[in-house]
N, C-alpha and C positions, 0 to 999 in steps of 0.2 A: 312895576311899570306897566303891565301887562292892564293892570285896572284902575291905573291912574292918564286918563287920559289929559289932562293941564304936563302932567310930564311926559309924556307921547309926544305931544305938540311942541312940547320945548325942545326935543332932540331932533326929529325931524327940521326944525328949524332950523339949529346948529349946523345940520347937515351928520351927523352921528347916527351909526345905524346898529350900532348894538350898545349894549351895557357890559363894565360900570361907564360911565363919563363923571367927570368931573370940569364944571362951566365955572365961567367968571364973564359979565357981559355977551361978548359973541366968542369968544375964544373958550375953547373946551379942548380937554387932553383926556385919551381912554386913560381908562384907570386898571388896565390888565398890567401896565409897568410898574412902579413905586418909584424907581427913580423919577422917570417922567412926571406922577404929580410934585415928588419932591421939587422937584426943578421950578415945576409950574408955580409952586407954594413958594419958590424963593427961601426953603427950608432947607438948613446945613445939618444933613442925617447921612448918614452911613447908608448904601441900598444894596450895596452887592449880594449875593446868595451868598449865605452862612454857609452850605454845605459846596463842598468838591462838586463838580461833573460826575469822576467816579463814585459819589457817595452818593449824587442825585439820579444816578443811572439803578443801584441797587436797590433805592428805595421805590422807581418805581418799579422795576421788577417786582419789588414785592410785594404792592397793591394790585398787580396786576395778576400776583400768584392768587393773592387774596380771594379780586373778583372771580377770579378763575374756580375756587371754590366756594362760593356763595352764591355765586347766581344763581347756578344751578339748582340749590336749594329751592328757588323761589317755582310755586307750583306754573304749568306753563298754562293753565286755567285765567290768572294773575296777570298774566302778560299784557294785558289791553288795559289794565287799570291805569286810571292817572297820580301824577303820582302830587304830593301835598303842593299846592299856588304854582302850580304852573300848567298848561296844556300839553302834557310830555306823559307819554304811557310807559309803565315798568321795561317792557320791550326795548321802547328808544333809548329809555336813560341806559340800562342795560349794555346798546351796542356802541352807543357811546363812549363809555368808559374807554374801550378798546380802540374807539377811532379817535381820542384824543392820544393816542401815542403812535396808531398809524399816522395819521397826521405828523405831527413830528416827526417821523421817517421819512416823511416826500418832503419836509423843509428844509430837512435837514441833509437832502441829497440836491437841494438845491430849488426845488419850488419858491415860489409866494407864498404864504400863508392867508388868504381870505377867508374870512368870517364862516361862505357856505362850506367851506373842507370840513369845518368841525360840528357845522350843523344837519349833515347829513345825513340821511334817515337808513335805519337799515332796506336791505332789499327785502322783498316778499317773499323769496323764499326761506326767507330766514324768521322763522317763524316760532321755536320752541329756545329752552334756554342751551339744551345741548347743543342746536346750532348756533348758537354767538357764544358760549365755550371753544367749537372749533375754530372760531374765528379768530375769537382773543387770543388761542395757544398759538397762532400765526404770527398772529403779530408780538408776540412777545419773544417768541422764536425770533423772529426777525429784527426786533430789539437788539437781543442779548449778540447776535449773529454780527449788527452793525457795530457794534459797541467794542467787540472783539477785534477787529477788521479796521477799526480807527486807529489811522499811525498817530496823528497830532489829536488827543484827550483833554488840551485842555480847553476847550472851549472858547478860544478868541474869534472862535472869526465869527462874522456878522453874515445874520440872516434876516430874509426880507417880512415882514408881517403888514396887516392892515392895520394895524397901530405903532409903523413905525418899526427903521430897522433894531435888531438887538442883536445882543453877541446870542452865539449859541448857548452861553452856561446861565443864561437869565430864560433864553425858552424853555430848555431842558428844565430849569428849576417852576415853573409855568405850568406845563405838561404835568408834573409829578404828583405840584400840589392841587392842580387840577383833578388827575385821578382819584388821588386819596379823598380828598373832596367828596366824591360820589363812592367812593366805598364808605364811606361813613355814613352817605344818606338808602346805602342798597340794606345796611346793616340796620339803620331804623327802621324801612320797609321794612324787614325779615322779622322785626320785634312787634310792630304794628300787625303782621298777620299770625301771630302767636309761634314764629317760629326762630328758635334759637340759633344763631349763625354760628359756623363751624370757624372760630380759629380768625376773629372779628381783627382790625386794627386797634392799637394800642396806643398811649399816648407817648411810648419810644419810639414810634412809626413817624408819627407828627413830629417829634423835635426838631426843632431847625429848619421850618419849612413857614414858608408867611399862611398860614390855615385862616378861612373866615374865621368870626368867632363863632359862628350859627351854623347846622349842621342843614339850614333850609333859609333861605332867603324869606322876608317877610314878604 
């Protein structure tokens, strides 16, 4: 999208300000739900999250264990590079990962969910990978801390986003496959600069979770 400006123009006109969308005339639905397009499409599919709440909370636990030991891997020389079609440095994508589940922490204590919450840049002091290690182990702490702490687990009640409200056990399944998402693409970086990732995600990680099919958007 980024270098297709005929589809720049199409979304700003919509009035949609991030991607995926999915258009028909003047009406477009983000395509971050699946139910939603299903609805949109007038198609009779099944959309709920295949996995528990409890089983979508462990799984990203465990990407987030993952990130937790790969980043670091990646030399902190590296850290400015961009990374494959997009304007995003190793750094960003990097602190990223970790604020797509802080994020889901403040929605799930009751925020809005807007688009800038997850497109957040790290701060400047945060500059090497050990310090967005210490970041992540926060928020994963704080994760595990919230998740512990929840009397009602199962995920019905409804939170606000900019695509619309959803229950909590469709973000949470969001969030997960989001992370894992970008552990897959931190795990191609680390191959791309000839370095072997300690303890990579696997495809028992991935089951049961809506995954792109592309490990990098064209």
């Amino acid at each position: 999208m980024l270098e297709d400006a005929a589809g720049l123009a199409e979304l700003r006109r919509l009035g949609a300000r991030s991607v995926p969308v999915l258009s028909r005339g003047d009406e477009f639905v983000f395509a971050q739900n699946i139910a939603h397009v299903v609805k949109f499409l007038g198609l009779n599919e099944k959309t709920s999250p295949v996995l528990t709440p409890a089983q979508l909370v462990a799984r990203l636990d465990r990407f987030l264990d993952i990130a937790l030991r790969i980043i670091p891997q990646m030399p902190d020389a590296k850290l400015d590079t961009e990374v494959p079609n997009r304007p995003r440095s190793y750094r960003v994508l990097a602190h990223h990962m970790f604020r797509i589940a802080e994020t889901f922490l403040e929605v799930a204590a009751g925020a809005a969910l807007i688009y800038e919450k997850l497109t957040a840049r790290p701060p400047e002091t945060m500059r090497t990978t050990a310090d967005i290690a210490a970041y992540g182990a926060g928020v994963r702490q704080r994760l595990n801390a919230w998740w512990e702490a929840k009397p009602d687990k199962s995920g019905r009640e409804t939170v606000q986003t900019y695509y619309g409200p959803q229950l909590l056990h469709e973000y949470l399944e969001r969030t997960t496959w989001h992370v894992g998402q970008h552990t897959r693409q931190w795990v191609m970086l680390l191959n791309m600069n000839g370095i072997a990732p300690d303890g990579p995600p696997g495809d028992p990680d991935f089951a049961g979770l809506p995954m792109p099919s592309q490990v990098w958007d064209g």
